[in-house]
Every structure is written in C-alpha cells, then in structure tokens.
N, C-alpha and C positions, 0 to 999 in steps of 0.2 A: 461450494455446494449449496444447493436450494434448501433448506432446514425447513420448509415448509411440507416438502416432499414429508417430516416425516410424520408432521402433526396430524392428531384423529381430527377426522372429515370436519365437525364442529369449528375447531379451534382455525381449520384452515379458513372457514368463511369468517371467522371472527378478525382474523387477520389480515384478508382481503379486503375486510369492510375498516379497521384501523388505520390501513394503509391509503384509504380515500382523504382522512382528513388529515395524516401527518402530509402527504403532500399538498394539497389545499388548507393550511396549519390557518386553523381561528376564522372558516368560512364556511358560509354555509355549502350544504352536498343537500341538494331534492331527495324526497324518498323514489321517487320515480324513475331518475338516473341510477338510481341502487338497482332497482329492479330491471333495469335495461342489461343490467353489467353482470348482474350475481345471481346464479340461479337457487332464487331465494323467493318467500313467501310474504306478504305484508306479516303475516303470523310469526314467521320465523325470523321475519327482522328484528320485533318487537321481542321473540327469546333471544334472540343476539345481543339485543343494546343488553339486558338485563344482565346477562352472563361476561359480555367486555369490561363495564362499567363494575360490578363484582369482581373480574379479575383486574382491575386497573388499581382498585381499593386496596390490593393484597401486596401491590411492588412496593419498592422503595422509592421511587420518582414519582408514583402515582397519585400522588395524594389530592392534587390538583386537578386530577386528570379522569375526564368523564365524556362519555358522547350526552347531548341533550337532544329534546326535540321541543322548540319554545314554540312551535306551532304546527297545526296538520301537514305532513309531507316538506315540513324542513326537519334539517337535521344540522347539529353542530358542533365541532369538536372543542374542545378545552384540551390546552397543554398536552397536542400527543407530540410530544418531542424524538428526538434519536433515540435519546438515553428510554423514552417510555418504549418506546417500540422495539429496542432492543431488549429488556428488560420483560414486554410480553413476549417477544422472539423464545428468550429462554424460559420461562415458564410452563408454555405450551411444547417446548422441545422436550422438560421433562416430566411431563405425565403422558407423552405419547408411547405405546408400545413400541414401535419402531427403534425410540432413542433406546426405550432399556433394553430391548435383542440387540442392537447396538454395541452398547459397553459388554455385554454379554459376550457375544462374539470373539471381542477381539481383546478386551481385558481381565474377564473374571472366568471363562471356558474352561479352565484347570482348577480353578481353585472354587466354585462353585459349580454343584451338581445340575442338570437340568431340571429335575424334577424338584429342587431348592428354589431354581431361580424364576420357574411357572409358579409355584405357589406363593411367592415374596410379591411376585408383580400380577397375583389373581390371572394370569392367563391357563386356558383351556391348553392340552395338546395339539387339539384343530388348529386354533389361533396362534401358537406355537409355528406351527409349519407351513401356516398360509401367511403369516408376515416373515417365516424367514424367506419363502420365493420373494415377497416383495420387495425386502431390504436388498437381496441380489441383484432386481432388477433397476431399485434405483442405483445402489455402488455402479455398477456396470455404466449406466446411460451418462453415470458423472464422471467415469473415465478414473473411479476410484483406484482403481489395480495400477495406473500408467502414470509415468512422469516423465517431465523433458531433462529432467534429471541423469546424467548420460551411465550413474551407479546403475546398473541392473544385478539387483537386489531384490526380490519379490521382501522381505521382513524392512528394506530400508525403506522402500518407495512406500509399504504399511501404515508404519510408524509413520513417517512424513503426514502422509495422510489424514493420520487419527489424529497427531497433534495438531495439525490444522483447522478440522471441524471442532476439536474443546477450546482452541484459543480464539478463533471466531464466534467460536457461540458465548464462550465465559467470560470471556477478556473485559476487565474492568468491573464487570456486573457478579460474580460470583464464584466462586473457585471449585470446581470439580473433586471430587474422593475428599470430602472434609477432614477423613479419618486420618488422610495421610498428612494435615496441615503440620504439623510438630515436629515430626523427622524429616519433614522435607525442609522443612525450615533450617533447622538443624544442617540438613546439608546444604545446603543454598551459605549459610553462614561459612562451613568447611571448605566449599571452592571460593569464598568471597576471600576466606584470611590465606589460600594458598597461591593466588592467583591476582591478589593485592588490589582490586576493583572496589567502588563505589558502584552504588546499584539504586536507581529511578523505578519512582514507582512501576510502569509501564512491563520496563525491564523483569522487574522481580517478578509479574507475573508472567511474565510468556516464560522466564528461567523454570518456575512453578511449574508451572504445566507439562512443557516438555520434560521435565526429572519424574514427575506424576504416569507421562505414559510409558515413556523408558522403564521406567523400574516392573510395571505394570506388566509389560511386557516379557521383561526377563521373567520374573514371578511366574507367569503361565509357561517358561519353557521356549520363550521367541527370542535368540539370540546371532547376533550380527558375525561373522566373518570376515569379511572385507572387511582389511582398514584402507580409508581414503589418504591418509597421512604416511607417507611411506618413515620404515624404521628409524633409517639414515637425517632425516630433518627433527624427528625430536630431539632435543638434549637432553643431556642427562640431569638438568635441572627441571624441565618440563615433566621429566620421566618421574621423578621422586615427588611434583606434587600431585599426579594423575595415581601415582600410586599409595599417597597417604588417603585421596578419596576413596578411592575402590577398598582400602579396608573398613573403610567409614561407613559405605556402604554392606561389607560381608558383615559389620558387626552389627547394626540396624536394621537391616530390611530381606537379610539372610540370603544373600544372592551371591553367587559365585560370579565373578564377570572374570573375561577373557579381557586380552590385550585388545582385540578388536573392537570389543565395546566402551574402553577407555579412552580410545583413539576417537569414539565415534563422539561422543562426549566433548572432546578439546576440537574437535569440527564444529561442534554447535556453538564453541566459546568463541571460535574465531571467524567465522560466520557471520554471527548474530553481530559482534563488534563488541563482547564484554572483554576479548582479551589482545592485544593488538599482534600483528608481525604475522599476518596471513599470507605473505608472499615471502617469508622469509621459509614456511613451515609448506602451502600448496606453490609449488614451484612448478617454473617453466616445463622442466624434465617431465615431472607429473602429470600436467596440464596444459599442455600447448595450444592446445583449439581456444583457453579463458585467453591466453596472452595472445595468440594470435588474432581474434576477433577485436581486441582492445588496440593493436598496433592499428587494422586495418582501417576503425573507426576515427581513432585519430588522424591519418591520413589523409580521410573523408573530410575533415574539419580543416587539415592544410591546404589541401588541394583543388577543393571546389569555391576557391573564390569568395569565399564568407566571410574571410579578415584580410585587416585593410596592410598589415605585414606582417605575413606568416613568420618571417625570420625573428619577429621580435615575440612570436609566441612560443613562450616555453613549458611544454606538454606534460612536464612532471606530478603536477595535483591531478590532472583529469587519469595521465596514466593509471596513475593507484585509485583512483576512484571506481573508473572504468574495468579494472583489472580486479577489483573488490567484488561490482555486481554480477561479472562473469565467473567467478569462482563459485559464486553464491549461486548464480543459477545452474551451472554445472554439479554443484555436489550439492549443497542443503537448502535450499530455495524454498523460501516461505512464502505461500500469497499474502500477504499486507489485508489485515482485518477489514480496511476500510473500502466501503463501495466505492469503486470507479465509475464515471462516465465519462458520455461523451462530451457533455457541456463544459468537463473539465479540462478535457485535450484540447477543445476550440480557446480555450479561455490560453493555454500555452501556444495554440495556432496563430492566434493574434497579436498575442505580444511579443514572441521568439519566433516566428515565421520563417526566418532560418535554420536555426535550429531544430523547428519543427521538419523541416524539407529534406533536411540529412536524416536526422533520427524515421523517420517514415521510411526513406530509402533503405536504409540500411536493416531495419526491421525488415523491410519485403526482400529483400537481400537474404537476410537469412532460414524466410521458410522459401524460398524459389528454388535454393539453391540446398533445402535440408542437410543443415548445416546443426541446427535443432530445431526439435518438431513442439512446436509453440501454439496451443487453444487461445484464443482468443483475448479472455483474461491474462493469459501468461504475456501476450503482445501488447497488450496494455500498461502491463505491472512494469515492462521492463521500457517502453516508452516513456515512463516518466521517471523509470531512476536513473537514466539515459539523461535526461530536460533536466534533473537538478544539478546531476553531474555536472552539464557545461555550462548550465546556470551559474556554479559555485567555481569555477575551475578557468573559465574564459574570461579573461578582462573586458569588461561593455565596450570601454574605448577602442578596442581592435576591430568590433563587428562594423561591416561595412555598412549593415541597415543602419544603424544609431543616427541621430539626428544630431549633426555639433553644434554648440550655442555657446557663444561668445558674451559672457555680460560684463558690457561695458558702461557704468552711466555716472554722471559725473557727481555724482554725490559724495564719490567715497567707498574705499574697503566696507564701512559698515553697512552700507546701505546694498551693496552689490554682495556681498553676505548674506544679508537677508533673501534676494532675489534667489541667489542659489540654489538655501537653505530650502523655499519655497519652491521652487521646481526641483528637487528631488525629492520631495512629494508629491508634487503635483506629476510627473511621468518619468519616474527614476530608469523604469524598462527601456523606456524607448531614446533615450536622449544623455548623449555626455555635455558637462558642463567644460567649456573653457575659459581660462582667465585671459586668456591672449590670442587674438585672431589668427586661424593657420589655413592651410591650404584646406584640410576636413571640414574646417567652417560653413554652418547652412546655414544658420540663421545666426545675424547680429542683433541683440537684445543692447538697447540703447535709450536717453531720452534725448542727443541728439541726432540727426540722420551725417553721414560722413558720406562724401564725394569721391573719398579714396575708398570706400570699402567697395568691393566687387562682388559681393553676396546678398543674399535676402535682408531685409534691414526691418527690424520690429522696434518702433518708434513708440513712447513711451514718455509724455512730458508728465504726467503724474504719479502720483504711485496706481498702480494699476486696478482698474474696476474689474467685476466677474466678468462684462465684457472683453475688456482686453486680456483675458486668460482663454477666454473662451475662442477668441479667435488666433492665440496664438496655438490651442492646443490643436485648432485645427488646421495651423498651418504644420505643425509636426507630422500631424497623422499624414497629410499630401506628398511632404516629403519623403514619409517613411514608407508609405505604398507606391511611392515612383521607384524607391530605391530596393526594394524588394520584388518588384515586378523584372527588376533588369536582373537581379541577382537570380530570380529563379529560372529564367530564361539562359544567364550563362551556365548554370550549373548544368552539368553533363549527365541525367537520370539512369539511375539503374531501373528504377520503375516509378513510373508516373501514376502506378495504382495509389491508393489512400488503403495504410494498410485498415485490415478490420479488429479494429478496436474493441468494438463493443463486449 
C-alpha cells in the first residue's frame, strides 16, 4: 500500500521533495527541477526545507541528516538513507488523520467511543466523516478487502491486511501499541518455551506485531472460524501446546479464543517458518492446487532442456521449498517489507536467464489460465521466491547455460587452487569449475596450450594481469549468450509475454 496516500497534504510534498535526494543520495537537485516536478512555490519550498530539516532533527537516523542550500537554486542532501526515509515514512504516517481513523477503525472501534477518539485526535465531526469517505476510497483502490489468498474470509483476508500495513510501516523502526510491549512479550516468551524455537531479531518483530493485531482484533469482537489446519493433522502434542497458550492468553489479555483462532495461530507459526513440519500439518488432501503447482513447476525445470541430466537431478529440496511458497501464498502470504523492482529482476535476468525463462513462463501460466488471481506486486514477490528456490535447490553444474572451465596449469594443486579460489569470485553465477577436462568443457584455463585439447584454450604464461581476467570474463559472457540463446529457442513457450512485474 502507498502510505503516502495517508499523509496531510504538507508532509506529502515533504516526502516527495525527500524522496528527490535519497535517490540522487549526496548530489545536488536545482531548485528549478523542483519546481518543474512539485507543484510548489519558491515560498513554500523555502517552508519545506525548514519543516523536513526540523523533522529530520527529531528521528533516530537523522542526526546527520539535513537538505542544504550552499548556494542560489542548488540544493543538497546529506545522509537521507533507507533507514532516514523510512523512519520519516513513519513519522508523518502517524500524525496523519487518516493513520489514526485507521487503527480506529479496525482496532479500537469497541473499545473506544467515537466521540473519545475525535477528541484524543482534536478532529471535528465534519472531518471525522469526510476522511472516513477518504480512507474507503483509498482501502478500495488498494484492493484492501481482496487477496489471492484462496481463504475467503472477509475477518482473515482483514487481518492479513492490517498486519501487513503495521509491519511495513514499523518494522525495525518502531513498534506499534507500546502499551501492549510487556504481555506480548510475555507471550512471544510462552510460544517460544512451548514450541522450542530460537527467535532473530527480524523474527521477533514481525511475531510482535502480528500477536499485537490478532489479540486487537479479538478484543473488538473480530473472530476467525475457519480453521485452515484440518483436526485430523494436529497431534495431540501440538494440541496441548496451542492449548497452554490460549490460556495464557484468557488470563492476560482477557479474550476467550476458539479452536479456530488457535489453529489460526499455529498457521502463522508454520508459515512464517518459526516452527517446522508444514507439509506434514497443510497436506496434499487439504491442499492440492499448493502440491500440484509445485509438481507441475518442477516438471517445467525437467523437461524444457535446462539441465545437462535430468536423471541425475534430484527434486527433493526444490519440492519442499517450492511446496513451502505455495502454501504460503495459498493461506497466509505476506508481502515481504522490502521494495521490489525491476532493476532487480534484470539483475536475476542476467545472471539466471534460464531460470529466469521458466519462472516468467510459468507465472504467465498462472494468471492466463486463473489458476490465482496475482496484482502485480504479488507476481513479483512470488518471481523471486521462485529464483532463490532453484538458486538454492539446483546444482550450477547441471545447468546447461554454465560455462565449464578446466584449470589446468602446471604449477601445481596450490597454484591451480588459487586460480579456482579466484574465479569463484570472480563469476561463481555463471561458470562451474573442473579439475579434469570432460566432454562439458568450454574453456581450458592453462599456461601451456595442448594440441590434444579440442576446446577453447585460455593461455596464461604468467600469473594473470586485469587484462587477462578481463578478456577471459568476456570470453565467458560469449559463451554463456550463445548458450542461452539456443536454450531459449529450444524451450517450447507457454508465453512469450514478460510477465508484468512491476
């Protein structure tokens, strides 16, 4: 969701004109290009820098962190980093009216009066009812109410939602409902000793957060039905520790919970990955469409010519991996906090080219064929948990793009060691190392040339200058785009679209 949607008008130009020099970081921006872009005033530039620069003063990142103007009509930023921009992000999200009708809405609506929560946050009546049409019309246009999520649940697809705009907007920078930091803690501690996990920082606050909107939830009277975990895969060991929380809960935070909300609970545990055995608890029975998209994908990866022997590729790690992301987008699918683009897809387009030609395919594959119904971001989010999958899960030496390199030079193990050691940093992506010339062999790495070898020969009588790196890495890249050119051309396309990422 845009968070900027919800900031008063002010803060929005404040943000717009921030956002000029965290992308141009430590250069100058004309005042002139400002004025072309923001519909802004030399006047009201000059109250801007005053009022960013006072709130830049106020973060915790910001201390470094100022616009200047060293001279007429330049302008120049200092230190606006991620963390500063995130950090103003939230600041301005909560003195906006919008944020506090917001948590109103969907979290304090029972337990706080209207006419409490207009006088806490100084809003008028008027202004009461002309930003809640607003707040409707942005949820709406963000697809707030829908999820590709196949639960239809209007209170599960909610929640999802709510928890995603607090861990997006908080995450790392600040922790939402302070009041509750103590008992949630407390419990966060009661599922950690029942469920026997170690817990990262990262971890602990998305666990935070989500137990912050759950409980928030229940408290106003919003309670889940649907369990996603059918009875039959709990055991009775799971059952006895979901059931020491849930009292832990009725005696803390005074909330009666149902089975279905405990279940909903040990979905988030197995989900997120704090507790393991997700395919032993969301099963085939349950879920056929997660398993059967994960067969079909792998299939994808045998069949279309990608590796150099399928026979000897065994599917076991991608299955569970593959079979992890699918469950996770079928029932509790998070967007992943951090911006996507598209400089980051290319950056995987280049390197994995194959990989990149399946996963594209098989994404347009499944909104052609609405199989789920995927926004843009969600086709992004799931294209690269897709790329680390078979990143982490395919051995380099099977892929047929790989570039083989024989180093053989007559120095010695240690010296041909080193050589290695150094090309797999220098282009670990793109190129398997061999110790022994085979039929895969593309380039012979040597310092002397051989009459018997029948391949590329990279001759090397010294130890090697930036030049001779430099020309070798560009005999790699030649290789690796002859060899991808033929490989896309034999692949049989389900669509030759580029899905839309963005």
């Amino acid at each position: 969701m845009d968070y900027t949607l919800f900031f008063e008008k002010n803060d929005q130009l404040a943000f717009l004109l921030l956002q000029r020099f965290f992308v141009k970081r430590n250069t100058i921006v004309t005042a002139s290009s400002i004025f072309d872009t923001l519909p802004i005033s030399e006047y009201k530039l000059s109250q801007l820098l005053i009022s960013i620069n006072s709130d830049l003063a106020t973060i915790q990142c910001g201390k470094d962190s100022s616009i200047s103007m060293p001279e007429k009509n330049i302008l120049k930023g200092h230190n606006i980093t991620t963390t500063v921009m995130n950090e103003i992000r939230l600041l301005y999200l909560k003195r906006s009216v919008l944020f506090a009708l917001f948590n109103y809405q969907f979290l304090q609506f029972k337990t706080l009066s209207k006419e409490t929560f207009m006088k806490q946050n100084f809003i008028s009546k008027t202004k009461f009812y002309a930003s809640g049409v607003e707040l409707r019309k942005i949820l709406n246009e963000s697809d707030f109410y829908h999820s590709s999520n196949i639960i239809n649940d209007s209170e599960y697809i909610l929640r999802l939602h709510i928890f995603e705009f607090f861990y997006s907007a908080f995450n790392g920078i600040d922790s939402p409902f302070p009041d509750m930091n103590i008992p949630i803690n407390n419990l966060i501690i009661r599922i950690q000793a029942q469920f026997s996990f170690l817990i990262k920082p990262v971890q602990k606050s998305k666990l935070e957060i989500f137990l912050k909107i759950w409980i928030l939830r229940m408290i106003n009277g919003n309670f889940i039905t649907n369990q996603l975990i059918s009875a039959d895969n709990l055991s009775f060991e799971v059952h006895e520790k979901l059931t020491s929380i849930q009292s832990f809960i009725k005696e803390h935070f005074h909330v009666n919970l149902n089975d279905g909300e405990m279940n909903y609970l040990y979905t988030f545990l197995l989900t997120q990955e704090y507790t393991h055995g997700i395919q032993q608890v969301l099963t085939q029975t349950d879920y056929p469409l997660a398993y059967k998209l994960t067969d079909d994908l792998i299939n994808e990866v045998k069949d279309q010519g990608a590796l150099s022997d399928p026979q000897r590729f065994d599917p076991e790690k991608l299955f569970v991996s593959l079979t992890a992301i699918h469950l996770r987008f079928i029932t509790l699918y998070i967007e992943p906090t951090t911006f996507i683009s598209l400089d980051q897809i290319d950056f995987f387009k280049q390197t994995y080219p194959i990989f990149h030609v399946i996963i594209n395919r098989f994404i347009e594959h499944i909104k052609d064929q609405k199989i789920m119904k995927l926004n843009k971001r969600e086709s992004a989010n799931l294209y690269f948990d897709y790329m680390f999958a078979f990143i982490n899960a395919i051995p380099k030496e099977l892929l047929l793009d790989k570039v083989h390199i024989c180093v053989d030079f007559s120095q010695g193990t240690l010296y041909n060691n080193y050589i290695i050691k150094t090309l797999n940093g220098f282009a670990n992506a793109n190129i398997v190392i061999e110790s022994n010339i085979s039929r895969a062999t593309d380039i012979y790495l040597s310092d002397f040339f051989s009459t018997a070898v029948k391949k590329s020969q990279t001759i090397w009588r010294n130890p090697p200058s930036p030049d001779d790196w430099g020309a070798l890495g560009d005999n790699i890249v030649r290789l690796k785009q002859a060899k991808v050119r033929k490989l896309i051309d034999d692949i049989s396309p389900l669509s030759r679209k580029e899905p839309d990422h963005a």
